[in-house]
N, CA, C and O of each residue as an XYZ file, in Angstrom:
548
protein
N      52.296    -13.630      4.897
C      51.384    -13.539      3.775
C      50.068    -12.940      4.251
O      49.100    -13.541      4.717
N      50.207    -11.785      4.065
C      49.012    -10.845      4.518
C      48.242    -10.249      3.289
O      48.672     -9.447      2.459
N      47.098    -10.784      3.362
C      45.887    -10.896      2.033
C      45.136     -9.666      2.208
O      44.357     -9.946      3.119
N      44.949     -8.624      1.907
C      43.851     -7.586      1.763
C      42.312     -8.253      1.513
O      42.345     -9.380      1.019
N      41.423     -7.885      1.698
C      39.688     -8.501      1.809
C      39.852     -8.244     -0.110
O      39.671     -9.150     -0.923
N      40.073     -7.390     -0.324
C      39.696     -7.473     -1.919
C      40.726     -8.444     -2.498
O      40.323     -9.129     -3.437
N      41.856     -8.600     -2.138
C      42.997     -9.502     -2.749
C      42.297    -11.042     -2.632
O      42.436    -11.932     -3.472
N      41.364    -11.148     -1.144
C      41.162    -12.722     -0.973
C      39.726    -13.034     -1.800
O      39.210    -14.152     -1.778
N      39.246    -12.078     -2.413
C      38.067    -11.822     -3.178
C      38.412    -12.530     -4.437
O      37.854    -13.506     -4.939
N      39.299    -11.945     -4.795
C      40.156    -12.159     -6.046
C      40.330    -13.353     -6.847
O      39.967    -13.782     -7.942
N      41.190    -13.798     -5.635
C      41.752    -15.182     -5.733
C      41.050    -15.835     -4.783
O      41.077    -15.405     -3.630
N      40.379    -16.870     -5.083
C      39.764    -17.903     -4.468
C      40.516    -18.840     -3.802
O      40.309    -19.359     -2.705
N      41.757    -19.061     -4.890
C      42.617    -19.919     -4.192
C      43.288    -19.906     -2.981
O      43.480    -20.926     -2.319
N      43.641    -18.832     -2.673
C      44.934    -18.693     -2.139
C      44.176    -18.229     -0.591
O      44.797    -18.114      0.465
N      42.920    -18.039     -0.745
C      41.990    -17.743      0.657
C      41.750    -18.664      1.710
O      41.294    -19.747      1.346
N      41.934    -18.511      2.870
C      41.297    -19.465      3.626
C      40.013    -19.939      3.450
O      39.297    -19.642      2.493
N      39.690    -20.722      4.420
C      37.962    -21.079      4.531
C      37.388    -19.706      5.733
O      36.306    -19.130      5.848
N      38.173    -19.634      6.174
C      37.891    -18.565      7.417
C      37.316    -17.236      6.722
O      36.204    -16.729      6.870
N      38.779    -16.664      5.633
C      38.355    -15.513      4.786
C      37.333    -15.424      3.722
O      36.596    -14.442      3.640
N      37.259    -16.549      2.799
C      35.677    -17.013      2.145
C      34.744    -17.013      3.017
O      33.660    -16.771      2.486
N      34.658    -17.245      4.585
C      33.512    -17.287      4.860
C      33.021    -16.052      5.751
O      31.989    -15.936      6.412
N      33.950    -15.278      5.584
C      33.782    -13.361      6.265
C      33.461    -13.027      5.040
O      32.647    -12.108      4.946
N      33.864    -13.505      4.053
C      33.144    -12.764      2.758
C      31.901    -12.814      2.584
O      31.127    -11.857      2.622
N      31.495    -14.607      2.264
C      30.005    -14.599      2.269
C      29.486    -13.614      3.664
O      29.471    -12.386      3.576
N      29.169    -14.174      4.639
C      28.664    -13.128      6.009
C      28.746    -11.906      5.612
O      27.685    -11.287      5.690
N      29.768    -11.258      5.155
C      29.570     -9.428      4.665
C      28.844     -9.554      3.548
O      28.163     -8.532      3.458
N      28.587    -10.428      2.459
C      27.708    -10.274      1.659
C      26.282    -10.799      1.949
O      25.508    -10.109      1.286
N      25.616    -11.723      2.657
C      24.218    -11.734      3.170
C      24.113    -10.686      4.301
O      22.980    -10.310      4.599
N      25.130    -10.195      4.934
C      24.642     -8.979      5.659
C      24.283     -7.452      5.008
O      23.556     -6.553      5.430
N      25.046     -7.556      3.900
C      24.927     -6.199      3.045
C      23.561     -6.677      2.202
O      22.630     -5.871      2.197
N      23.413     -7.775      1.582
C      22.058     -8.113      1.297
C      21.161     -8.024      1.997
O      20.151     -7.595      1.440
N      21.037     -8.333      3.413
C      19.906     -8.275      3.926
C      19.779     -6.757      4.242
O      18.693     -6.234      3.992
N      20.554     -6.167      4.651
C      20.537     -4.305      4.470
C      19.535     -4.053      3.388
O      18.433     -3.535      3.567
N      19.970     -4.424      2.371
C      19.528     -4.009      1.055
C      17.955     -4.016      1.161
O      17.091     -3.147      1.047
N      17.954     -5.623      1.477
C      16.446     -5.801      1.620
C      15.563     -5.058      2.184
O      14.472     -4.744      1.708
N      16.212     -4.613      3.695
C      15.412     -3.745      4.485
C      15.312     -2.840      4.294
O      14.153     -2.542      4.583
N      15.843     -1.992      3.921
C      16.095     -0.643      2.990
C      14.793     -0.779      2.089
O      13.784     -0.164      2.436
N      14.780     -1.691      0.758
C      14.363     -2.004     -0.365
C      12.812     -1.509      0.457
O      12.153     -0.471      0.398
N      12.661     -2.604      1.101
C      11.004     -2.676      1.865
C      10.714     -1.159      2.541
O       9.769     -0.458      2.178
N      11.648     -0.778      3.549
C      11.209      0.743      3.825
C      10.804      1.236      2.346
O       9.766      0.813      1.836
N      11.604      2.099      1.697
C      11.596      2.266      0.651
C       9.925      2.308      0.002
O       9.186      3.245     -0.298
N       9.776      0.926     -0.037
C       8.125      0.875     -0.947
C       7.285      0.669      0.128
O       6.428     -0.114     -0.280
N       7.042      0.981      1.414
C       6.269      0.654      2.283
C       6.019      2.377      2.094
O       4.901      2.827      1.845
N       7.427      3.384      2.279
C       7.696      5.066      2.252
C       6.617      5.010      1.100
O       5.432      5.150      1.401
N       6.889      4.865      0.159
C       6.663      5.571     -1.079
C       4.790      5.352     -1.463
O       4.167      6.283     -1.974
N       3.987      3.765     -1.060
C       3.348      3.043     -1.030
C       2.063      4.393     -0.179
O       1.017      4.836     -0.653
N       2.839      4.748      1.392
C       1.951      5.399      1.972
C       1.770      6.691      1.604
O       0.619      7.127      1.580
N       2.897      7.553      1.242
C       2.225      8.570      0.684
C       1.891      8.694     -0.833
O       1.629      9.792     -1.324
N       1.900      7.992     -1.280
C       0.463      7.597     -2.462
C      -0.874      7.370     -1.683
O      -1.907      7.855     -2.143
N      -0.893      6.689     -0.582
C      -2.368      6.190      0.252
C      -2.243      7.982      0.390
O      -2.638      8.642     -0.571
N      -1.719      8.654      1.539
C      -2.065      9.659      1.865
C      -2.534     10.969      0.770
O      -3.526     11.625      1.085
N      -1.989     11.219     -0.162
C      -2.580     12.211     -1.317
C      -3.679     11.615     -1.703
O      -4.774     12.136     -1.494
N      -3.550     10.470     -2.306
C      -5.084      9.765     -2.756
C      -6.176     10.096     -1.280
O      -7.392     10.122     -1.468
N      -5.719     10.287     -0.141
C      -7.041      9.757      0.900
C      -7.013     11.661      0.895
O      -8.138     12.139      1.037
N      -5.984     12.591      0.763
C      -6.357     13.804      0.628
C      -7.406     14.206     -0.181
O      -8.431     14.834      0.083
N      -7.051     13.818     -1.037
C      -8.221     14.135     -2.302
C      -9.572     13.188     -2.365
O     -10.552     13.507     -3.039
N      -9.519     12.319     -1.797
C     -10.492     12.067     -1.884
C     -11.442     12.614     -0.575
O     -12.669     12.515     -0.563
N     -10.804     13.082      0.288
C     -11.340     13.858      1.658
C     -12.020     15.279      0.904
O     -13.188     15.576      1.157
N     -11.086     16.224     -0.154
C     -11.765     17.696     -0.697
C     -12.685     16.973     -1.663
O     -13.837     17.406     -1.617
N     -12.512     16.129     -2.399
C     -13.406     16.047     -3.639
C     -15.026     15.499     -2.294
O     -16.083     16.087     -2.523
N     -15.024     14.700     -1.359
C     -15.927     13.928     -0.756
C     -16.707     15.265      0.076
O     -17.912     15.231      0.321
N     -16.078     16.094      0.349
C     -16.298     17.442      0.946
C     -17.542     18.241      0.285
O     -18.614     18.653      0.729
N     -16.784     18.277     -1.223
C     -17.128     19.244     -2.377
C     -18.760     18.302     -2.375
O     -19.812     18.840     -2.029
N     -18.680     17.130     -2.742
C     -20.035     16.582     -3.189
C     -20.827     16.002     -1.830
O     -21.696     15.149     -2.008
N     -20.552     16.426     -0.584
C     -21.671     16.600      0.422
C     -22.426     17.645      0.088
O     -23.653     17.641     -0.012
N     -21.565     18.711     -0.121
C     -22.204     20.214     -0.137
C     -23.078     20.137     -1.341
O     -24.246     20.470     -1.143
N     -22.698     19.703     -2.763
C     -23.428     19.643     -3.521
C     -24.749     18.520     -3.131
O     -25.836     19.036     -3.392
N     -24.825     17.532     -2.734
C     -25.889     16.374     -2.382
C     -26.916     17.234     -1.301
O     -28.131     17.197     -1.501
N     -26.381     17.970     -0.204
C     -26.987     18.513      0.615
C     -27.727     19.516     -0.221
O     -28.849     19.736      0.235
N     -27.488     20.072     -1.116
C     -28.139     21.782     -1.813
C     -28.961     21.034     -2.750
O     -30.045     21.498     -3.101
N     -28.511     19.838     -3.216
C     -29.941     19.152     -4.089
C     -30.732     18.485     -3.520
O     -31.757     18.341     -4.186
N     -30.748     17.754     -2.111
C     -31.469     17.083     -1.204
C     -32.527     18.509     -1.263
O     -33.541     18.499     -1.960
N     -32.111     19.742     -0.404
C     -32.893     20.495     -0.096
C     -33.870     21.183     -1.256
O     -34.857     21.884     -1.031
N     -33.333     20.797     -2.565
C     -33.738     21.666     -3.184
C     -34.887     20.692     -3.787
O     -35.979     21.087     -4.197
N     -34.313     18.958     -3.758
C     -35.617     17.922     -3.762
C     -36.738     18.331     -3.083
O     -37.767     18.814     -3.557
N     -36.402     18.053     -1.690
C     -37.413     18.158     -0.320
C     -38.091     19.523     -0.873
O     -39.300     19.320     -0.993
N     -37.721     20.915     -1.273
C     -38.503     21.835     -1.090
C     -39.194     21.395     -2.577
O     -40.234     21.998     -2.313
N     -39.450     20.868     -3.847
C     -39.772     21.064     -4.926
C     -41.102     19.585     -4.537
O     -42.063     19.522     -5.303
N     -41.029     18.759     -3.615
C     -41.718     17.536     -3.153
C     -42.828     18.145     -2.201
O     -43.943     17.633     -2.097
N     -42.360     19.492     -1.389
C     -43.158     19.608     -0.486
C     -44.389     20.781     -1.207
O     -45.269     21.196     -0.452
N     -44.364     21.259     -2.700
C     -45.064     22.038     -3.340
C     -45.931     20.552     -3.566
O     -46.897     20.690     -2.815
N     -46.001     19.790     -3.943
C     -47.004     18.732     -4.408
C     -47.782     18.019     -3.170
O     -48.994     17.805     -3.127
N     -46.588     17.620     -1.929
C     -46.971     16.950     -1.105
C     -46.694     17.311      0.379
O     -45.946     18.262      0.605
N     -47.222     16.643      1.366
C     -46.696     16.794      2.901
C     -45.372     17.226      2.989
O     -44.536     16.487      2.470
N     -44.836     18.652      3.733
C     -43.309     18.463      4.140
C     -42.795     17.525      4.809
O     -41.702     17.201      4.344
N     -43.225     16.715      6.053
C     -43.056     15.735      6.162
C     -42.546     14.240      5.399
O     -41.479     13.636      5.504
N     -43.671     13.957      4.669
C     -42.972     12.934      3.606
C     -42.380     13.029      2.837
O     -41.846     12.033      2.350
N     -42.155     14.393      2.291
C     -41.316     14.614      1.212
C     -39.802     14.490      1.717
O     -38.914     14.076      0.973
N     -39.533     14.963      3.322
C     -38.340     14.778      3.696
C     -38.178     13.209      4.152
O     -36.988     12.897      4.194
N     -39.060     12.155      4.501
C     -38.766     10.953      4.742
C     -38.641     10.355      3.299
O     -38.031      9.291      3.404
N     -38.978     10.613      1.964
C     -38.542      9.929      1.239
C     -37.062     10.596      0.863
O     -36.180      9.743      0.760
N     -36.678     11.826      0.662
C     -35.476     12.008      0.433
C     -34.527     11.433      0.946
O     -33.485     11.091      0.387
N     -35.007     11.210      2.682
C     -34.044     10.504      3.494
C     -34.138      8.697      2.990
O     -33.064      8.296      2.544
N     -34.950      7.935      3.014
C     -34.800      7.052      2.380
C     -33.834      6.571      0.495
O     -33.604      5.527     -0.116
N     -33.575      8.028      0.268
C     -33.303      7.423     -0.961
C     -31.628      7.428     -0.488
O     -30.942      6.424     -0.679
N     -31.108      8.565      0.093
C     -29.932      8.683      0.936
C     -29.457      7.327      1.384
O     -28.472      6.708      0.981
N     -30.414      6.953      2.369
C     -30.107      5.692      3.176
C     -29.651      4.390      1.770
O     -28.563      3.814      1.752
N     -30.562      4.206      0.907
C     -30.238      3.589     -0.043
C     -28.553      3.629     -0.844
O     -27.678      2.800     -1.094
N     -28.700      4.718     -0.987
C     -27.442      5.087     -1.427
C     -26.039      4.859     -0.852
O     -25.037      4.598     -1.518
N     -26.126      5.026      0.798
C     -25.488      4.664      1.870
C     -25.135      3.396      2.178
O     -24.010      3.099      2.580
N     -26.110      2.548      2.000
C     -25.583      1.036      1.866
C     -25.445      0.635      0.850
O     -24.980     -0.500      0.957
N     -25.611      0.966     -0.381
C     -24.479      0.845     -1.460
C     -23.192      1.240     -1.699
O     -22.393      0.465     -2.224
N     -22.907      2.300     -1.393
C     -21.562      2.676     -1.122
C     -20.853      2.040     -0.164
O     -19.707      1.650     -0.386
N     -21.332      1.906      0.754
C     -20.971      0.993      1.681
C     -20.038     -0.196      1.331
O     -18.855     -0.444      1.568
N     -21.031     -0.827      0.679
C     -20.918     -2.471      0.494
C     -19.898     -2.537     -0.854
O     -19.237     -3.566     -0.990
N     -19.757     -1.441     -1.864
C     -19.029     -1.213     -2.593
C     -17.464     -0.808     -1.846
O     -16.428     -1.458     -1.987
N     -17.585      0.057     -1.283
C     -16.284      0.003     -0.123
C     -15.828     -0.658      0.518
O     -14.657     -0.545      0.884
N     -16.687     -1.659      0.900
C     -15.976     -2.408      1.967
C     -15.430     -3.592      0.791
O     -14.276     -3.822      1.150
N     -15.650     -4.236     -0.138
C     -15.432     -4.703     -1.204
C     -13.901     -4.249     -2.006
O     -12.904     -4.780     -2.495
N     -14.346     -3.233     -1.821
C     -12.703     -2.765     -2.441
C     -11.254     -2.929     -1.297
O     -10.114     -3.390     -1.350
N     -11.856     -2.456     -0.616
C     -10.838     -2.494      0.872
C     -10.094     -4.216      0.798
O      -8.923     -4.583      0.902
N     -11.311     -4.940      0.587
C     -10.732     -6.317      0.629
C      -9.582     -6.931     -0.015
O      -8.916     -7.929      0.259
N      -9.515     -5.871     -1.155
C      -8.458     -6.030     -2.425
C      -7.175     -5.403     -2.310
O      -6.346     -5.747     -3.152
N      -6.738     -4.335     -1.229
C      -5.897     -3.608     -0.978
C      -5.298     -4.321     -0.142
O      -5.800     -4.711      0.913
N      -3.464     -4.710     -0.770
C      -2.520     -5.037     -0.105
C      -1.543     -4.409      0.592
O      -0.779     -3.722     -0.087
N      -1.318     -4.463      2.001
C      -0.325     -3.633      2.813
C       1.044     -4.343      2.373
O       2.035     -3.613      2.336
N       1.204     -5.760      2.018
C       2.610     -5.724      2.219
C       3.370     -5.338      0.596
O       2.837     -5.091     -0.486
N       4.586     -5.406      0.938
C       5.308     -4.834     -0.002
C       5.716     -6.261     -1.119
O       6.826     -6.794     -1.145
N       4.647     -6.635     -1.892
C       4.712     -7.250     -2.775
C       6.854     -7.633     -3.255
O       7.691     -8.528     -3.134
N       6.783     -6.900     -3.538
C       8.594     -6.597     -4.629
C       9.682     -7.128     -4.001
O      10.662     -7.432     -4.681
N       9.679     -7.345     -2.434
C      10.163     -6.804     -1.376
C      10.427     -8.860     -1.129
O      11.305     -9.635     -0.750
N       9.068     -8.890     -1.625
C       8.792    -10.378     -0.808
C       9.323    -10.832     -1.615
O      10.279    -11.563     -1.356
N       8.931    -10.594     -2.936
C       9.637    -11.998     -4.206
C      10.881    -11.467     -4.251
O      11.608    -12.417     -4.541
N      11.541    -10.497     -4.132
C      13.071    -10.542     -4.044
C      13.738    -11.185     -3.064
O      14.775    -11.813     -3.281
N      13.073    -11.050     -1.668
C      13.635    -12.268     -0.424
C      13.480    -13.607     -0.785
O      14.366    -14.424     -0.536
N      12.069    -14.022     -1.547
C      11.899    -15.172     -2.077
C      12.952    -15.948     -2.818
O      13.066    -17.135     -2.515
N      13.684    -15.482     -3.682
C      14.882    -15.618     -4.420
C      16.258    -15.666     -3.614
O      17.067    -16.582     -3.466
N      16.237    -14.500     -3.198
C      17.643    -14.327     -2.131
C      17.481    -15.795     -1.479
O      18.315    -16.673     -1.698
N      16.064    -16.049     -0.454
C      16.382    -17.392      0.286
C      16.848    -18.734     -1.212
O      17.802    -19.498     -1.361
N      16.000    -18.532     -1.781
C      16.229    -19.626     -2.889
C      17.870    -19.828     -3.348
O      18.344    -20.957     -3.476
N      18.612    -18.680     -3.562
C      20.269    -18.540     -4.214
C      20.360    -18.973     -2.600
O      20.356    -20.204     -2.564
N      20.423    -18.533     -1.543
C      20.887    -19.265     -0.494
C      21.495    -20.297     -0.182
O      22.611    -20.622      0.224
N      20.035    -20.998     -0.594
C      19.724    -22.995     -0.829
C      20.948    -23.564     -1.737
O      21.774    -24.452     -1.527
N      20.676    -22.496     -3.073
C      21.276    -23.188     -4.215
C      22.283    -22.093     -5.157
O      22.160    -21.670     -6.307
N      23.433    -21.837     -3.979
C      24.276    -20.693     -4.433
C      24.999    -21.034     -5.944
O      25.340    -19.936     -6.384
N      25.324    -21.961     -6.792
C      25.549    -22.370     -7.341
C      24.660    -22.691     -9.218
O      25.168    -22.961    -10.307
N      23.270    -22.490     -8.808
C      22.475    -22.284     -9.501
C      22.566    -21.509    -10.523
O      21.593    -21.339    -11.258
């Protein structure tokens, strides 16, 4: 009496405990595949979203130095018709600096909120362990 893996699938009955339990094992092993897969997958997909977003924000951050720099200068020279060249360039630079630790502190703020792990990944293992516990459920 020679059972094929799909025949002992089949019939529950007529299976050993030996062959029910190569079944389960090929099925938490093909599950846990899955899983790891699953997680590559959105970890892949996760970073190059980070990477286009950090592209663009590299040309757009580019674009508005050049613009900040051509209005800085064009401050400083329209400050230094009224006043000292000198101070006119230490307050420009002060308003910069201002600006700099606001952005700052706004950045580092956001950063705090950005999750590396793969959210989807976790609550689906979360479950898998849970049916584990309580295959029957």
């Amino acid at each position: 009496m020679v059972a094929t893996r799909s025949r002992a699938v089949e019939t529950h009955e007529d299976a050993t405990v030996g062959e029910l339990l190569s079944t389960v094992t090929s099925d938490v092993q093909t599950l846990f595949r899955q899983e790891v897969e699953l997680a590559r997958t959105e970890v892949k997909q996760e970073a190059t979203e980070a990477g286009k977003a950090a592209g663009m924000y590299g040309g757009a951050g580019f674009a508005g130095y050049m613009v900040l720099l051509f209005l800085s200068v064009a401050a400083l020279l329209g400050m230094a018709n009224v006043m000292d060249g000198g101070w006119a360039a230490l307050i420009v630079t002060a308003v910069w600096a201002v600006v700099a630790a606001v952005l700052y502190q706004r950045g580092r703020s956001r950063m705090r909120t950005v999750s590396p792990k793969p959210e989807h990944t976790v609550e689906t293992l979360k479950e898998d362990a849970q049916w584990a516990r309580h295959p029957t459920r």
